[in-house]
Every structure is written in C-alpha cells, then in structure tokens.
N, C-alpha and C positions, 0 to 999 in steps of 0.2 A: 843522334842516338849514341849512346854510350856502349862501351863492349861487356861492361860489367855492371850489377845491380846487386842487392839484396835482396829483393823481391821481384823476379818475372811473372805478372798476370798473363795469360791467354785470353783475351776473351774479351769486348766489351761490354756486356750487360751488365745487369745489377750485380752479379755474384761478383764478375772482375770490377767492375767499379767500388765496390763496398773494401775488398779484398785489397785493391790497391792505397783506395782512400784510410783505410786501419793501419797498414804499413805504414804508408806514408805519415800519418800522426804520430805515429811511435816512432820517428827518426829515423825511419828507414829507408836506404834509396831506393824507390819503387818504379819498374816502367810498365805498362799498361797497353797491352798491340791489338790491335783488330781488324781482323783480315778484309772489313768490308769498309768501300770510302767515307761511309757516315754512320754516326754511332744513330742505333736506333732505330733504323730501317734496313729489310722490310721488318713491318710488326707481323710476327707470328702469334699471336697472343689477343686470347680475348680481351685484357686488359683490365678484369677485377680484381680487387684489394680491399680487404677488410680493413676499416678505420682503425681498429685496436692495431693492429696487427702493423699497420702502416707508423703509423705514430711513432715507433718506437726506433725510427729511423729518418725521416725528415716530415718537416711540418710540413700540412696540406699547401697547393698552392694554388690559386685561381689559374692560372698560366698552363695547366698536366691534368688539371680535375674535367675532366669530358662532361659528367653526370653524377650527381650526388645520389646515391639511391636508398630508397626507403622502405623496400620491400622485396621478398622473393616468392617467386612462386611456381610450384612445379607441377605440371601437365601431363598425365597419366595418357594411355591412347584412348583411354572413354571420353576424354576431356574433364573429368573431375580433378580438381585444381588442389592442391595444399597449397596455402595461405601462409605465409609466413613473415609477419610485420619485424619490423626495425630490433625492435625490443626481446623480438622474441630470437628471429635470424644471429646477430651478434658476427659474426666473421662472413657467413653467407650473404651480407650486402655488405656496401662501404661505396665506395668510387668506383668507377670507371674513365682510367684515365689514360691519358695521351703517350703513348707509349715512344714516340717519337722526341717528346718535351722532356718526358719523364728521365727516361736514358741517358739522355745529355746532360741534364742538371747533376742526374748520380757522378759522370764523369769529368763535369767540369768541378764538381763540389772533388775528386780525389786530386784535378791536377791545380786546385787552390792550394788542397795541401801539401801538393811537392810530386806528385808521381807525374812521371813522364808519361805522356801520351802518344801513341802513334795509332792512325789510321790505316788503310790498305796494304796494311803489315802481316804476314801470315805466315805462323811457324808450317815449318815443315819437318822437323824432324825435331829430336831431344836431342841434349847433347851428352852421352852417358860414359859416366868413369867409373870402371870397377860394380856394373851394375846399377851407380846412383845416379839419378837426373841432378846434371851442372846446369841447365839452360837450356838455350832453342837456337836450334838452326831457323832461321828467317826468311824469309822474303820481303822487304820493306819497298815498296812501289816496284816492285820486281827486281829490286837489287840485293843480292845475300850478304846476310849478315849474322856473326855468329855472336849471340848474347848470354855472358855467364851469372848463372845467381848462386847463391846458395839455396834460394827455395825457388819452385815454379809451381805459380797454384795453375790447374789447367779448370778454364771458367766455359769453355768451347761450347757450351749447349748439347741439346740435346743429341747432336752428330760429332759430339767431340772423339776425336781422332790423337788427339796427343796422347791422353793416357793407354790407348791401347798400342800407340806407338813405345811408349814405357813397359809396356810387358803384362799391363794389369788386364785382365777381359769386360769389357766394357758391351757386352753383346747383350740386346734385349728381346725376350721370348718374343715371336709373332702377336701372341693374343694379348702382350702386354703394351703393344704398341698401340698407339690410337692415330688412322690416320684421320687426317684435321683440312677443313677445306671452311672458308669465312671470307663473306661479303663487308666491306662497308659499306652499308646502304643507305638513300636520303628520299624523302616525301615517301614515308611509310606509315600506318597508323600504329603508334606504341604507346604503355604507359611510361613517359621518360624518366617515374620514378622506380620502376621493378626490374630482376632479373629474372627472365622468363626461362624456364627448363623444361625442354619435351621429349617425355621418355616412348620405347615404346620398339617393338622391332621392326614396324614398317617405316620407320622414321629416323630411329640412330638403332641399329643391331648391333647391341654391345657396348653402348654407348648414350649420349644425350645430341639436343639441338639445343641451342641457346640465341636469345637476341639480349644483347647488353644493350640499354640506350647510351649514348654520345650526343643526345640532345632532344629536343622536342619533337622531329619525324628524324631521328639520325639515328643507326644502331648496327653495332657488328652481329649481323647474322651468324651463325658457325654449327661445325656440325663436327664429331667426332665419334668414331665408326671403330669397333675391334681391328684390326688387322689381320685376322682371319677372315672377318666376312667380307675385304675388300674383293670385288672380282668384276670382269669384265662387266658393264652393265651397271654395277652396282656400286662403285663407287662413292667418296664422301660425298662428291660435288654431284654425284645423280642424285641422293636423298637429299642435298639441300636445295639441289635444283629444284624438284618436285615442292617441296615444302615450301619454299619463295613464290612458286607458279599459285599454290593455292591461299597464300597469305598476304603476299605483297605482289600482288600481280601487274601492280603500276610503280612499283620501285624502282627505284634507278641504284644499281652497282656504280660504285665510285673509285671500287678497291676490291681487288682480288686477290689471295692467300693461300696457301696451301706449306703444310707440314706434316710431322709429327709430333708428336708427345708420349713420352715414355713414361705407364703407369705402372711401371715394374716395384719390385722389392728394389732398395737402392743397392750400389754397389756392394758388392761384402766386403771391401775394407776401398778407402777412400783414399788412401797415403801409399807412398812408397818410398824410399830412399831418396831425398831432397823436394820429393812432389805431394801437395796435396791436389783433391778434384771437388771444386764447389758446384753450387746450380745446379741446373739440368744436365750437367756435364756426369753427375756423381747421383744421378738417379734421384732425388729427392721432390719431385713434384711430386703434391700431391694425387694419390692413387684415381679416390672419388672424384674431385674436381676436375684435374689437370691443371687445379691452377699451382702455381711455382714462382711467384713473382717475393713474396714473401721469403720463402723456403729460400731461395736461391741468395737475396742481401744476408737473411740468418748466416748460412753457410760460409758468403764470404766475408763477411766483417770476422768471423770466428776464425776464419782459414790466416786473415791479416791479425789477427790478435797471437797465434799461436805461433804464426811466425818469428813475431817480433820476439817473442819468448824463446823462441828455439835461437834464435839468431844471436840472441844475450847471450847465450851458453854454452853455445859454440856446438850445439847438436843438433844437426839438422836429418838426424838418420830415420829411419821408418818411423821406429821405436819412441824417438824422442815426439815425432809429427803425430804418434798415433794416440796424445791426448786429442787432436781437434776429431781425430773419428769415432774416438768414445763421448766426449761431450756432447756432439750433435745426436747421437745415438740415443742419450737418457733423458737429452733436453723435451717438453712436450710437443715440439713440432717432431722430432722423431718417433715418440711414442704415438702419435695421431697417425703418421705416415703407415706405423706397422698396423696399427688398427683397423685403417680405413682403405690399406688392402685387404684383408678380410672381407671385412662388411662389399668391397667392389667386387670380388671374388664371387660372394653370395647374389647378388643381385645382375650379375651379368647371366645369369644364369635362370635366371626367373623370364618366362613368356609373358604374354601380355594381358592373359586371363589374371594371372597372379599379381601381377604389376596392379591393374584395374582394382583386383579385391584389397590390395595395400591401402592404394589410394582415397580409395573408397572410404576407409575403415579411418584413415586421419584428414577426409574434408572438413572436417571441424571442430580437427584440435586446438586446443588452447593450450599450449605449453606457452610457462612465464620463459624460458629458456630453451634453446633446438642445442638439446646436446642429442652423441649417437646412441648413447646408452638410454638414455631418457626414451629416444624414439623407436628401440627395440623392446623395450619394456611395454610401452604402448602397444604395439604392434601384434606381440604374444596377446594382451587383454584383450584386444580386438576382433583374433583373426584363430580362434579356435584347431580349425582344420589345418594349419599348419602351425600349430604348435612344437612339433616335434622338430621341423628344419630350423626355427624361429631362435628355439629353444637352444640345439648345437651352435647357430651362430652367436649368440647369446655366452653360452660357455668358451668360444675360441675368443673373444675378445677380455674374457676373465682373464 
C-alpha cells in the first residue's frame, strides 16, 4: 500500500467499487479498503435489481443472476393480492442476484482498471488539515497506516462512521430506521418467478415481509420492521419467525442476517472539504423499498467522475465537490428518493382496515405502467372515503 493516492475509497460495496473503478479510468491513482476479509460477505441485502436500472452499469451475468423474475406481487393482511406482471412492474422486478458474485466482479472490474485494493483494512480516523479531509488513518491487517488523498469518498454503508468522524451529522431518526432480519431458505414452496410483499401490522409494523426467489424452492425470506416498533418480544426476527412457522414450516434456514436500513431523507449535504459520502453511507436507499443497490453504483461512479474533475483543477474544496451533491439531488433517482419518502411517510401510517380497502380497490388493476403517480390517481378513483388524505398526499408529491 502506498502512503499517497488521488482518490481514497472507504468501503467495498458497489458505491466504493464504482467510485474507485471511475477514478481509476480517469487516470487516477485510486485505492479501495475494506474493513471486512472478503468483499461481499455478509450480504445484508435482499438482493433485487431492476433490469433497466442494472444495465446501465454491467451486462447481466449468468454467474451473479440467482433468479430472473417476472413478476411482483403485493399481499395486503386480507390476502387480496396486486398483481403486477413484467410489463407493467418495470423497476419493481428484474434479478435477484448473488450478492457475494456480484460484489466481487464490481471490485475486481475497478482493480482491472488500476485501483488498488485492500481487504481487512479499516480506517479509523480522517486525517484532517485546516478543517479538510487529506486521508485516513488505517488499520491494514491491524497494522496503521497513514494514507493521503486529495479526495476520500466515504462508501462505509449504512454504519458509516467516517463522515461523522469529519464533522458532518450522519445520525438517522429511530422511525427512519428499518430494522432487517432475513433467512436464506431452501425446499420451500415459491413462485421462483415473483417478488412477493406482505404488508400489514401483524406482519411487518411499519414496514413489509418479502421472499425474493434464488431459485426453484430457494428464497431470501426477510422482514423489515420501523424502529420504533422494535421491542422486547417483538422484534424483526419474532415477526419473521412467526411468518416462516406458518408458511414455510418445513424450510430449512441456510443463512441468517440481520441489519439495518436507513429510509431516512438523505444527508443534507454529502461533501465536505476534500470528502464526498456515496451508498448508503450518504442516505440514498431508497425510502419505499429499501432497496439501494442501484442508488449506491449511481452515487459512486458520479462521486469518481467528479473527482477526477476536481482533481484536474486543482479544487478539491467543499465548494468545488459540491457539483456531485447537486447532481445526484436533480438527477431522477434523487427526485424518486424525495418522492417516495412522502408516499412511505403516508403509508406507514395507514392500519390494516385501510391497507385491505387499498388493496382491495386495485386487485384488478390493469396499469400498462406501475408509476407512483399513476397509482395515487387510481387510488383517489377508487376509494371515495379517503379522498381527502389521498388527495393531500397527492398534492405534496406535486
């Protein structure tokens, strides 16, 4: 390892790998640390990806694709189902893939193109001058080491700790948190072409249950819960327990998980003097889903493109970094994020009488397209007696 770079990533996931791998194309010397001894384990992540969405960053590969999927469908607590095929879902299906495969490709595709990689490497500290982050103090197999950049994107996930060690607040409300607890499970009966979503509050409070398949009886279970309603008794893994006992009562667990996810507003400013914060590090999963696999390569291929630029120029100050905070901000994954906390905001909030009359009111829609707008418009047509909440949520997405 070197004492000096261009570009210091933190982090190995997709945001540090993309982040690195953009540097590095742009003739940047890039190194790439990650505090855990293999990239890509554990998977915290239910492991969906929309085909559009994925494309525009590496071709599919048989090798990472778990489950090609063909459909979604969401489970109200009456058990009335929305249906929502290929054609119509659009981002809401795609793959489910290997997040273990996946990972690695992202990071061996940056150190093909030059960025230095290291494993069980783990900053500990910033190295700051005059206020700006030069670097990271290190732990490289538990030996320190002090590495200077001009830029350090911090990619740390959802527990990232380097930016708040730079001064920025990185703290996320309780009720925005989701905690996350998911099985991989085998010999279960599933459709191996759907993603299956089950709302409701004896089931996920504040929250959903999902089985992705990974194969023909194969499927991560998972369950994500407010963090308000977590409490003694009631935890994620008690409601997915329960749910498992009455669905899959002969499954076999192969794999057990537990996290969080932060479905907060994203950071209010993502830059600081020599540092930007991509991924889940810098709040960007999405609010509704919690998925962030996307969101997070967006973030850092832009955090490595903006670099390279800042690095031409010789300004690496807030100011110069704080195009990559307004471009991901106006971009449409940004504007979906602000959106679709709203719409989460609204629906976290709804019991299960209401939920049921939702669902109820679009078992057998036929939208040529599932946009949010589209589906709130429906909804108002539908559902009379709550016209008036329908209606204000309706207006805050305007």
């Amino acid at each position: 390892m070197k004492n000096r770079y261009d570009v210091l990533v933190v982090g190995g996931g997709p945001a540090g790998a993309l982040a690195a791998r953009t540097a590095a194309e742009a003739g940047l010397s890039a190194c790439l640390v990650e505090k855990r001894p293999a990239i890509g384990t554990p998977v915290r992540c239910a492991e969906g990806i929309g085909k559009e969405l994925l494309k525009d960053f590496i071709e599919p590969d048989e090798r990472w694709i778990a489950a090609d999927i063909r459909r979604a469908r969401i489970i109200a607590p009456s058990g009335d189902t929305i249906k929502l095929e290929q054609h119509q879902a659009g981002n809401e299906v795609g793959y489910v893939i290997d997040r273990k495969v996946f990972d690695r490709e992202l990071v061996w595709r940056a150190a093909e193109a030059g960025s230095d990689v290291f494993v069980k490497t783990r900053a500990v500290a910033p190295i700051m001058e005059n206020g700006a982050v030069k670097g990271a103090r290190l732990l490289a197999c538990g030996q320190p080491v002090d590495v200077r950049a001009d830029v350090v994107v911090a990619a740390d996930g959802v527990e990232s700790k380097f930016a708040r060690w730079a001064g920025l607040d990185t703290t996320v409300p309780l009720g925005d948190m989701m905690s996350c607890a998911q099985y991989l499970m085998t010999d279960i009966p599933i459709d191996a072409e759907s993603t299956d979503f089950y709302l409701g509050r004896d089931i996920a409070p504040e929250g959903y249950l999902w089985v992705f398949p990974k194969g023909d009886r194969t499927a991560n279970v998972g369950i994500g819960i407010s963090g308000r309603q977590s409490r003694d008794g009631s935890r994620a893994r008690h409601y997915l327990d329960r749910f498992v006992a009455e669905n899959f009562p002969d499954g076999k667990v192969i794999e057990h998980i537990v996290g969080g996810v932060s479905v907060c507003k994203p950071l209010p400013c993502t830059v600081a003097d020599g540092l930007m914060i991509a991924g889940d590090a810098a709040r960007v999963v999405d609010p509704i889903t919690g998925g962030g696999i996307f969101n997070a390569m967006f973030t850092g291929r832009m955090a490595g493109q903006v670099a390279s630029e800042c690095i031409s120029a010789g300004d690496c100050s807030a100011g110069a970094l704080m195009k990559y905070d307004e471009a991901w901000r106006v971009s449409r994954m940004g504007k979906t994020i602000e959106r679709n906390y709203k719409v989460k905001d609204y629906f976290v909030t709804l019991d299960d009488a209401k939920l049921n009359t939702l669902a109820a009111s679009l078992a057998n829609i036929d939208m040529k397209e599932f946009k949010v707008s589209t589906l709130i418009m429906e909804l108002i047509k539908r559902n009379p007696k709550m016209l008036m909440e329908l209606r204000a949520l309706k207006n805050s997405l305007a």
